[in-house]
Structures are given as C-alpha cells and as structure tokens.
N, C-alpha and C positions, 0 to 999 in steps of 0.2 A: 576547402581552401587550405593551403600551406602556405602560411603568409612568411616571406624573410624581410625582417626590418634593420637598417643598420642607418649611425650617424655617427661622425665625425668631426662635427660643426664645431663642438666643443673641446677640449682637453681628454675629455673619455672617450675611447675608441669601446661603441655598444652595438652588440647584434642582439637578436631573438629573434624567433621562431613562433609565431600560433597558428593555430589549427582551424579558426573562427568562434572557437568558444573558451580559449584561456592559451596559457602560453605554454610554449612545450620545454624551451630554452632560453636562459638568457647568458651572457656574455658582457663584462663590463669592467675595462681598464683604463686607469689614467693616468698618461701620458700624454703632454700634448706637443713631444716634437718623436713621438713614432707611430703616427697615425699607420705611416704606408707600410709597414712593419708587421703590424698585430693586426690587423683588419681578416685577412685571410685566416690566420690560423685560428681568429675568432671564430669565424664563419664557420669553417671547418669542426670547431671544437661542440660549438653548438647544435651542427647538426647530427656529429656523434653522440651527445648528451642526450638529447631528442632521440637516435635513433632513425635516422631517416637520412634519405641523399639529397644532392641537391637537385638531381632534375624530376625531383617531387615536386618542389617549389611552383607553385601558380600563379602569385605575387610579389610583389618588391616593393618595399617603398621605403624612400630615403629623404634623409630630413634634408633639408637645402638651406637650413642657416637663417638666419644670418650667422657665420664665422669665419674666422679668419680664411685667407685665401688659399694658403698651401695644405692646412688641415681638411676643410671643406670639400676639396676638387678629389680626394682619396674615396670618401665615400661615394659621392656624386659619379666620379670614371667609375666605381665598381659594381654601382647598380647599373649603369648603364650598361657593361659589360655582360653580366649577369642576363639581364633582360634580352640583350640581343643573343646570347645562345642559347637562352632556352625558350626564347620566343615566348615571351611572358611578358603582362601591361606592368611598367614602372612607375611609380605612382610618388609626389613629392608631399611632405608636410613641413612645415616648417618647425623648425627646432622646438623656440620657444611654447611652442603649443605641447609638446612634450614636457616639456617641466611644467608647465600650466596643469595640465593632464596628471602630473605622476604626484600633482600637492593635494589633490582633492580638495580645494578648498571650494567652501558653496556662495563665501564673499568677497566683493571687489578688491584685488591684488595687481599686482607688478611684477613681472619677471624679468630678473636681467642678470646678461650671463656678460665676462669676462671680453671686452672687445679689442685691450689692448691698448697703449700707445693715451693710456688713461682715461679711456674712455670706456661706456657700454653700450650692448645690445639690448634694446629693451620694449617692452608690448605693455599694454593695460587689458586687464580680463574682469568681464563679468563675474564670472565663477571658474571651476577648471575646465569647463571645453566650450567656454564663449570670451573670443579674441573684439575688444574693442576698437582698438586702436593698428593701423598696419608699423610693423615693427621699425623701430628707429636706430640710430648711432648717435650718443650724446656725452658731450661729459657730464658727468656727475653732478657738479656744481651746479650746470642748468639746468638741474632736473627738481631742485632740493623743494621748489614749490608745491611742484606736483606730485613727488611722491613724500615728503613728510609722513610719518607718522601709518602708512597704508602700507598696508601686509604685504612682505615682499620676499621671493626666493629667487633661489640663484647665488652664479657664481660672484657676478658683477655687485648685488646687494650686499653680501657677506664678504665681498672687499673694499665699500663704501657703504660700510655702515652707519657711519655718523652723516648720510647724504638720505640713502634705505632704514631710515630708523625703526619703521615696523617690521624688518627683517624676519622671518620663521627660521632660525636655525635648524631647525629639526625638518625642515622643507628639504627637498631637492635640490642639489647642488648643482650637478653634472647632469647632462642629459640620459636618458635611461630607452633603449631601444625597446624593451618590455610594454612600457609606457606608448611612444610610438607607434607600437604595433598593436596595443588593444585601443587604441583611438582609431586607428587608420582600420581595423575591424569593422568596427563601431560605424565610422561613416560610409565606409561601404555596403553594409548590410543597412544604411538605412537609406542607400541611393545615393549621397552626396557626393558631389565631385571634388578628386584631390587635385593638388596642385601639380602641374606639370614640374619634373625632376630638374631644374634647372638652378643653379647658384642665385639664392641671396646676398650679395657680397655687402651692397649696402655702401659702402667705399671704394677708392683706386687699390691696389695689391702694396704690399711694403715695398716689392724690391718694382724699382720705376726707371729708365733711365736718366740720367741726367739731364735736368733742361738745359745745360749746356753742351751740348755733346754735338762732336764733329766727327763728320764720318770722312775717314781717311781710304783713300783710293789710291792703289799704284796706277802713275803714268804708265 
C-alpha cells in the first residue's frame, strides 16, 4: 500500500503519504484562503521527501468536511483527479474524525473546528476513533449545555472557549493529513468501509444569488 492522504476542509492545507505501516511524509500549512495554491506543491513536496512518484500511489483518501465550500472542493476536485489517472479507489473520511484521531484521547470529547459566519463544525466521540454523534453546524451559544466543561479540541473550541470550557490546548488544532491517513490505514486493513469522496457541506455555499434577482434578456 502507498496511501496519499490530503484535506482541505480546514485552514490547513495537509498531505501524507504511508506505506500501511507508518508514515513516510507529511506536509502541513495554514492558510485558509490558498488552499488551491499550495495543495499541489504539497503533494509534490511530499512525495519528494518520501522519495517515491506519484503513480506509486495505490490509495487516496480525502477528508470531505465538513468545511467551508471554496476550501473543501480543492481537496475533494484533486483526489478525484488523482484517482481518475491513476486508476486508483478514492476513499472519503470525514475531517472531524481526523482531529478526533490525531488527540488520542481514550475519554468522551468534542470536536469542533472553525465554520464561519460564527458558527461551528462539531461531532461527539467516544474516544479518538469512535464518532457518536453525525457531524453538525451550530452556534456556539446552543451548544454551551452540551458541551460545558467536556474535553474538547479544535479550532472552533479554542475560538469559543468560554462556550468549549474543557478545551485541550495542547490538542489538535488544524486538521493533520498524517492523522488521516494512519486512520484511513487502520480501517482498511481491518475491512471497514470508508466513506465515499463527496462534500460534507452541511450548509448552502456563502456566495448565493440574490433572492431578488432578475434575469435580463435582449429583445
């Protein structure tokens, strides 16, 4: 196995590379308005680091969000791409399950990452690779019952903190393709089935047309 894993979902633009038994590369910058930018020379840099090409690659898998729309669809178009030329299965996870995964933590937590527009993205976990709850978009404020005081990483937690009060600082902030790809390992070598590559949006996109909009034709 040559697994290539990358996400976008969040503000960090992250690839890696493993092998099926640990990782060979990883790659990890944050930026979250140059997703479509840095993706490729990620890729690229990585598999130089690693040492290997890309039509080595046997695997893909790419996180599908939930995040914002324009960041999200960079990773998501370039596994797909990827997959279709090298005739390789594209395999999706969800973001969140990567920062769940990259906390190690073995008691019940919260993740939530950065949704925007003052809101978050957010999941409940048993431990780091058991997802309770399917992932949500909330604001803060109506979340302050349920998560009080319970252990919580991410981006969205560590910008409402006084909402996330058991916050892990020292957790996972950003998504971590590293992370990613020894999960997405993980389930496949125990059989599990991922999720097909397709956008979690969770919302409508920011740019909408206007609900008042009149479409102008020449006589």
């Amino acid at each position: 196995m040559l697994l290539l894993a990358l996400d976008t979902a969040t503000p960090a633009v992250t690839v890696a590379l493993h092998d099926g038994t640990g990782i060979l590369a990883e790659s990890r910058q944050v930026d979250a308005r140059r997703h479509g930018e840095l993706l490729l020379p990620a890729v690229d840099g990585v598999l130089g680091e690693a040492g290997r090409k890309l039509d080595e690659v046997s695997e893909i898998v790419v996180g599908v969000g939930p995040g914002p729309y324009t960041g999200l669809r960079v990773g998501l178009v370039t596994a797909a791409t990827f997959g279709a030329v090298l005739d390789v299965p594209v395999h999706g996870l969800c973001t969140l399950d990567g920062l769940a995964y990259a906390s190690g933590l073995t008691e019940p937590f919260v993740v939530a990452t950065d949704a925007r527009r003052k809101e978050v993205y957010w999941a409940r976990y048993a431990d780091a690779r058991t997802r309770l709850t399917e992932p949500a978009v909330d604001r803060p404020a109506d979340l302050a019952d349920q998560v009080a005081g319970v252990p919580a990483v991410g981006a969205g937690a560590l910008l409402y903190d006084t909402v996330f009060t058991g916050v892990r600082r020292e957790g996972p902030e950003h998504q971590s393709a590293a992370a990613l790809a020894a999960l997405a390992a993980e389930k496949l070598a125990a059989g599990e089935e991922l999720l097909p590559p397709r956008p979690l949006y969770l919302r409508r996109p920011d740019a909408q047309v206007p609900a008042n909009y009149k479409v102008v034709t020449p006589k």
